[in-house]
N, C-alpha and C positions, 0 to 999 in steps of 0.2 A: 436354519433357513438357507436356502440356494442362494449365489453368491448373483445369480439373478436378479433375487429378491433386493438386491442392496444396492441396485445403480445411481445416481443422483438423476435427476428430471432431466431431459433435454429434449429437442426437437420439434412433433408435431403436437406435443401436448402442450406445447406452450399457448399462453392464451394473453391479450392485453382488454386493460376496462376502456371505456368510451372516452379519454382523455390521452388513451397511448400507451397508458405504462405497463409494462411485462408484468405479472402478478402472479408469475407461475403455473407449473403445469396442473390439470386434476391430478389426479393422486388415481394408482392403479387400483382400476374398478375388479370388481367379480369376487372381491375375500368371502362371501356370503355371509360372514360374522363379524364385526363392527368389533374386536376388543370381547367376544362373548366367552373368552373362556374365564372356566370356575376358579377363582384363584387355588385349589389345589393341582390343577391341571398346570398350571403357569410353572417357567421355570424357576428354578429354587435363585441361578443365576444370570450373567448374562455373557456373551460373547467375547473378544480382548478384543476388538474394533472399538466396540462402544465403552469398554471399560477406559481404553486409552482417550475417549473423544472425552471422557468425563473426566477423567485424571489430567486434561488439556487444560478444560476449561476452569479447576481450581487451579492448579497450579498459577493460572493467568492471573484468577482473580485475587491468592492471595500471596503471591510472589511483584506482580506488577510486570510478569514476562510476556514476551511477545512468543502468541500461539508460533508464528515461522518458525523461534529458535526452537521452542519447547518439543514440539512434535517429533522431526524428525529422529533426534536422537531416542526419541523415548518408543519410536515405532522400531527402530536397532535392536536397540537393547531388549525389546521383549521377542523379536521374531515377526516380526509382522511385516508382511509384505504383502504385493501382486492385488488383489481384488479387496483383500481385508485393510489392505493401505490405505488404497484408493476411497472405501467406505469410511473409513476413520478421519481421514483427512477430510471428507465433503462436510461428513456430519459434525466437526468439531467446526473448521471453518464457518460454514454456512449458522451453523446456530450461534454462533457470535457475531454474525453480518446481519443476522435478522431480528438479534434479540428483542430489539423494540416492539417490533411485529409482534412477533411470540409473548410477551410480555402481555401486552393488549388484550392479546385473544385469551391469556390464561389469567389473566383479570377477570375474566367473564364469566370463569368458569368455579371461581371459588369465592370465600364469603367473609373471604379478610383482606386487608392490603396486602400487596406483592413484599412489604418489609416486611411484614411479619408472620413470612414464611422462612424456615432458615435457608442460609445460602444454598447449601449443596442440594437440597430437594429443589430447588427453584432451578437448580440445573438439571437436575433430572428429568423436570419436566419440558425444560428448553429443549434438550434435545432430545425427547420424545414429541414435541409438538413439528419439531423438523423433519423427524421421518413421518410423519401424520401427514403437513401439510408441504411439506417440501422436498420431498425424495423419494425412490418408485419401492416403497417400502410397506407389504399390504397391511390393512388397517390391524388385523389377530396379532400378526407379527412385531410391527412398532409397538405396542400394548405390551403385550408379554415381554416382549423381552425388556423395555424400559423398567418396569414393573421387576423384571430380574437383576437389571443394573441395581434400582432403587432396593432390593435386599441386599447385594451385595456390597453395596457401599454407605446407605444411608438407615439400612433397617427395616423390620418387616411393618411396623407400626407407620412407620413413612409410607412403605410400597403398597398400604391399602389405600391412601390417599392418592397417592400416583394414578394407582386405579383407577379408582373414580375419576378421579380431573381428565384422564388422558380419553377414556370414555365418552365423556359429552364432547372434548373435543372432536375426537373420531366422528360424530354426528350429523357435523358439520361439512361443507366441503368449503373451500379456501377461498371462494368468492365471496360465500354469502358471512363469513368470519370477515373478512375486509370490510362488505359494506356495514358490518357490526358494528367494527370500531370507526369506519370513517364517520359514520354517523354521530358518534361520540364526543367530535372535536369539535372546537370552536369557529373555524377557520380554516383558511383553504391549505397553510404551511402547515397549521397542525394535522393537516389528513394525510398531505403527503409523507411527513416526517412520521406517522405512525403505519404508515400502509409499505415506506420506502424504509422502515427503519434508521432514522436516524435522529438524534437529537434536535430540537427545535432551531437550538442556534447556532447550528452546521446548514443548517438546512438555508435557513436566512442569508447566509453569513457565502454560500455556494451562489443562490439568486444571483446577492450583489456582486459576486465577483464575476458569474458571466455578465451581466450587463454593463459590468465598468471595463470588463473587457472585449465589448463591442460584441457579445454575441446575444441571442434573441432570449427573453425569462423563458420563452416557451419549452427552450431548452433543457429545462432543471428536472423535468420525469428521468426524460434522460438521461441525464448526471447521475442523479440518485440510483436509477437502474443499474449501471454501470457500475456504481462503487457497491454493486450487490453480488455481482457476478464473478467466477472464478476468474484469474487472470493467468493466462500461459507464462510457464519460467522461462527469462530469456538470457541468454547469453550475451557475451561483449566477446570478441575476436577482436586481443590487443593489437595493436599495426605493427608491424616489425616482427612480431612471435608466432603469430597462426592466423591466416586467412580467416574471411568467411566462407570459402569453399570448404577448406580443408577442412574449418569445424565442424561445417557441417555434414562429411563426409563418417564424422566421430559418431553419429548419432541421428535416429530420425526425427525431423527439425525441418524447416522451410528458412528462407533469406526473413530478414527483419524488413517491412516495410519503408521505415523511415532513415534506419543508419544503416551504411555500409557496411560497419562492424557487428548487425545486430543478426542472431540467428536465433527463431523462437523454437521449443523444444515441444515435440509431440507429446511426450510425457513429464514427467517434473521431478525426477532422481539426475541433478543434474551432478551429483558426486559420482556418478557414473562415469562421467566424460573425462577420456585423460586427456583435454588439453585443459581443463580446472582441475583436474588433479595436481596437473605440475604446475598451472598459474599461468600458461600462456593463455587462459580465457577465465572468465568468468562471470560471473550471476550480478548481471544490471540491467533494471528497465531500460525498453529501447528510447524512453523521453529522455532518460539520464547521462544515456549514450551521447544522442543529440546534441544538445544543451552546451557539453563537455565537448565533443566535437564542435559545434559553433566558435564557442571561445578560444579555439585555437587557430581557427582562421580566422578571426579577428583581426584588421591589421594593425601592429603599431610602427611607430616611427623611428629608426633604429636599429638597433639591436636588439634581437629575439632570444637570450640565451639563458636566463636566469628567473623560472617560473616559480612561484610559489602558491600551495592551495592550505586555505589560510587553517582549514576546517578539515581535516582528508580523512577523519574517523567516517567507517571504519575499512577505506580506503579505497571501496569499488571507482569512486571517480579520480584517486590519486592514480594507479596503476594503470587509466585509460589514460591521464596526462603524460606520465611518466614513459609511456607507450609511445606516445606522438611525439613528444620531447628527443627521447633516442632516434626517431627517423629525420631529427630535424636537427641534433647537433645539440641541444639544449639539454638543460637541469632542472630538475624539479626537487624544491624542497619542501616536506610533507610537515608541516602543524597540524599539532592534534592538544587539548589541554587536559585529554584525561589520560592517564600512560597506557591503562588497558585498552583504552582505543589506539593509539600508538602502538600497541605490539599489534594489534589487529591488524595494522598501515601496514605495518612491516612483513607481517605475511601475505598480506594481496601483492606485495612488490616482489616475491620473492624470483619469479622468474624476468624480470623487468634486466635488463642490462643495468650494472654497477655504475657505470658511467652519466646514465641516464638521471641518475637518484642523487644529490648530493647529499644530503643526511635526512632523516624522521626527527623531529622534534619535541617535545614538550612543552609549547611555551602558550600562554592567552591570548588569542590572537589580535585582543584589543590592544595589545601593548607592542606589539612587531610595528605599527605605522609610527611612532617614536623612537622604539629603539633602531630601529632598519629604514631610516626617511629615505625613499627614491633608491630603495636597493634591489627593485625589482622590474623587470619587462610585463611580465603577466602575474595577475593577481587573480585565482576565483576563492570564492567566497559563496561554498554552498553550505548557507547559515544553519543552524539549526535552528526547526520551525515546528507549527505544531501539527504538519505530516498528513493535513486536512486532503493531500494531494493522493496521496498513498493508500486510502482506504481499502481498498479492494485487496493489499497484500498486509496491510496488520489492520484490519475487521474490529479488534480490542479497542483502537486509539478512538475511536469515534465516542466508546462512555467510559474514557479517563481523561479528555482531554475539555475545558474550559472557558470559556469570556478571559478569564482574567488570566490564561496561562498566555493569550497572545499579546496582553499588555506586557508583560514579562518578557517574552521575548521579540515582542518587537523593538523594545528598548534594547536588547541585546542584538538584535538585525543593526540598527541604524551604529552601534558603536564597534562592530565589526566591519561594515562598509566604508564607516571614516577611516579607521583605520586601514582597510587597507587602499582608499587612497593616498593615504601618504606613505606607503609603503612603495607605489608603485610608482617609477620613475617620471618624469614629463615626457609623454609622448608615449608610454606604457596605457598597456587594458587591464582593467577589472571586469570580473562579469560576475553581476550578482543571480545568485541563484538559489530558490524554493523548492519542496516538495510541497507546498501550499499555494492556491490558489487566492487565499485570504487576501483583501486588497490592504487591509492594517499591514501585510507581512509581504507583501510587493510592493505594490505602485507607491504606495505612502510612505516605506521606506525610503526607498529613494527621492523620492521628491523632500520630505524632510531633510535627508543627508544636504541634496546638494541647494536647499535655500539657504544650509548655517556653512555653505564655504562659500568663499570671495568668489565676485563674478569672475569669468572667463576661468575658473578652476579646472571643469570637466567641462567635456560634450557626450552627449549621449551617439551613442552608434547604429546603425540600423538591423540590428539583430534578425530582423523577419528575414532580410534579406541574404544573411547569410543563412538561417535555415533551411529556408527555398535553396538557396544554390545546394545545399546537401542533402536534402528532403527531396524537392520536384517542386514545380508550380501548382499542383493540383494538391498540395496539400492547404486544407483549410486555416490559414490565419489572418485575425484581426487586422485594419489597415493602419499600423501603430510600429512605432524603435521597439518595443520590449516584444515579447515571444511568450503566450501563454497556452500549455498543450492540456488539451483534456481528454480525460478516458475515454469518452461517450462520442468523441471526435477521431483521435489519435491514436488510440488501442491502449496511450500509455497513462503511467501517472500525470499529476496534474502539475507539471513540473511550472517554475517560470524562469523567463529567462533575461535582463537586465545589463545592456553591453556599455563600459564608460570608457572612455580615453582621458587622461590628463592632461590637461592642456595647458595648465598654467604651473608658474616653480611654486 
């Protein structure tokens, strides 16, 4: 097939239902055959695009890896570049961003539960229903060649069932499969969460947090939309090492909306660019950017010289502190408590001035606000969370992640933030910070933290305001101290942002 044939959807095909939400474009008309060829006409196999999209999505499911790390190196290592990249990265992506979707619709389509198909045909068919109903891939084409993967990887007694399934789906076009399954549900979260792809108690659990953070429910198509959609790769221009002009002079890329240091890439090989080759930049949303940037203009009282980021695996926001640190005279010391993320620290720092960095560490970071009471001016603390913020760039985490992993780690948020309030001197800033919008894993953390310390301990800081002063006035946030950015608002992840001062010994 023509490399044509393999574009992902965009533009005027796009289409929304009477409630707003994007639902995708039709699917290119005129194949005149629906999937009609004779399976001895079918390919014997199928393409290394799609073989790579499928070798993605096991690998994902039975390693526990994230599609980001998994792909690129395995699109290297086989040859795959230019148009067949581009095709393999949509198709794997995207069929892990929709699987729900896809799920539903091929529920429909067969005459047993989704368990008791085995794994790898159940992926064959995933992303056969993605070039079907989600990519400009004509209906013969997605067919056959699925139908080729499915011999070549799962057998040919599987690849008549493909067959068939992928068949009646082709019959269909992508609206009338939507109002299939909305119809289906019980309720108005479960229609979304089945038409928007995503789990129920993400879907809930998103509601609540826009409205707890003063934005409208009516919001939430949106959200969901948004954590559907591709996200452009963006760069960070360390201060002191390489401009935003100058990076983006390395590459065609546009300025970041929101940070000074942020430049979005036209394309997304960003190992192409030699200022991340040599480490004067590198690969961080531009919300992360922000956030990061905030907490450095934060004021404290004192002395600014002795930073510590309590969390800095796998170190994209240590090397943007470490960055601002050196133009400002200061040290950053990098805690990490797993060592392989530690050695990760330490090559994001690699081009970072010596002086800038006082050492990488190894230690819990629960335990630094004991052993190091008040040894520090700035403290951040970007916790690890359940990444609820992120979706759009690991598409996976949305059906590995649980109710109960955010009890788990919310009790690990609140005993890192005490910590590093006592970590950080009187008159010292902490900023805590998510890649979750979860209000169990923001606003409750904090508010928990600081009801179990003595009054006059902390005050809270007006984080919006220093955002604005780095953002512009016209960027939309909440009328509230803490800082919450969303995709479907701010282009970026769903970062938050939580600014404290120590106020008391």
């Amino acid at each position: 097939m023509s490399a044509d044939d393999r574009t992902p959807q965009r533009g005027s095909d796009d289409r929304r239902d009477a409630k707003g939400r994007e639902r995708g474009g039709a699917r290119a008309r005129g194949e005149g055959h629906r999937g009609s060829l004779a399976p001895s006409e079918r390919r014997k196999g199928t393409d290394s695009a799609r073989l790579v999209a499928f070798d993605v999505l096991r690998e994902v499911a039975d390693s526990d890896a994230y599609a980001n790390l998994v792909l690129p190196p395995m699109l290297r290592s086989r040859g795959i570049s230019g148009r067949d990249a581009a095709f393999a990265t949509e198709l794997a992506y995207g069929t892990l961003r929709l699987r729900g979707r896809y799920d539903a619709i091929i529920g429909e389509c067969v005459d047993r539960p989704l368990d008791k198909i085995d794994a790898p045909v159940l992926d064959v068919l995933r992303l056969g229903a993605h070039q079907l109903l989600g990519m400009r891939v004509p209906s013969h084409a997605a067919v056959s060649e699925t139908v080729g993967l499915a011999r070549d990887r799962v057998g040919a007694g599987s690849a008549q069932f493909v067959n068939a399934v992928l068949r009646k789906i082709s019959r269909t076009e992508l609206e009338e499969w939507l109002e299939t399954v909305e119809a289906a549900q019980p309720d108005e979260i479960a229609k979304m969460s089945v038409v928007d792809s995503h789990p129920q108690w993400i879907t809930r659990a998103l509601r609540d947090s826009l409205v707890g953070s003063g934005r409208p429910v009516d919001e939430l198509a949106s959200l969901l939309e948004a954590d559907n959609a591709s996200p452009r790769v963006t760069l960070v221009a360390r201060p002191g090492l390489v401009t935003q002009d100058e990076l983006g002079e390395q590459v065609e890329s546009r300025p970041g909306r929101l940070a000074p240091t942020a430049v979005v890439l036209d394309g997304s090989d960003p190992g192409a660019v030699p200022a991340v080759r040599s480490g004067l930049a590198g690969v961080q949303d531009e919300g992360s950017q922000l956030v990061t940037l905030a907490f450095t203009q934060a004021p404290v009282e004192g002395a600014d010289a002795r930073w510590l980021d309590m969390c800095a695996g796998p170190g994209g926001k240590a090397a943007l502190l470490a960055a601002v640190a050196g133009t400002r005279g200061a040290r950053v010391v990098a805690n990490e408590v797993q060592p392989h993320r530690a050695d990760l620290v330490d090559r994001a720092l690699v081009a970072v001035p010596a002086d800038s960095v006082e050492r990488v560490q190894v230690w819990d970071g629960r335990d630094i606000g004991e052993q190091e009471p008040g040894a520090y001016d700035r403290v951040l603390v970007d916790a690890p969370c359940t990444g609820l913020g992120a979706l759009r760039r690991r598409p996976e985490s949305r059906w590995r992640r649980t109710p109960a992993d955010v009890k788990v780690l919310a009790t690990l948020q609140r005993e890192l933030l005490t910590s590093a309030l006592h970590a950080v001197r009187e008159g010292g800033v902490v900023g805590y910070v998510t890649c979750s919008p979860h209000l169990a894993e923001t606003r409750a953390v904090v508010s928990d933290v600081l009801a179990a310390l003595p009054e006059g301990f902390v005050e809270m800081l007006d984080a919006r305001a220093l955002v604005t002063e780095i953002a512009g006035t016209d960027v939309p946030l909440a009328e509230r101290l803490d800082v919450q950015l969303w995709p479907h608002l701010h282009g970026t992840d769903a970062m938050h942002l939580t600014l404290l001062r120590r106020t008391g010994a």
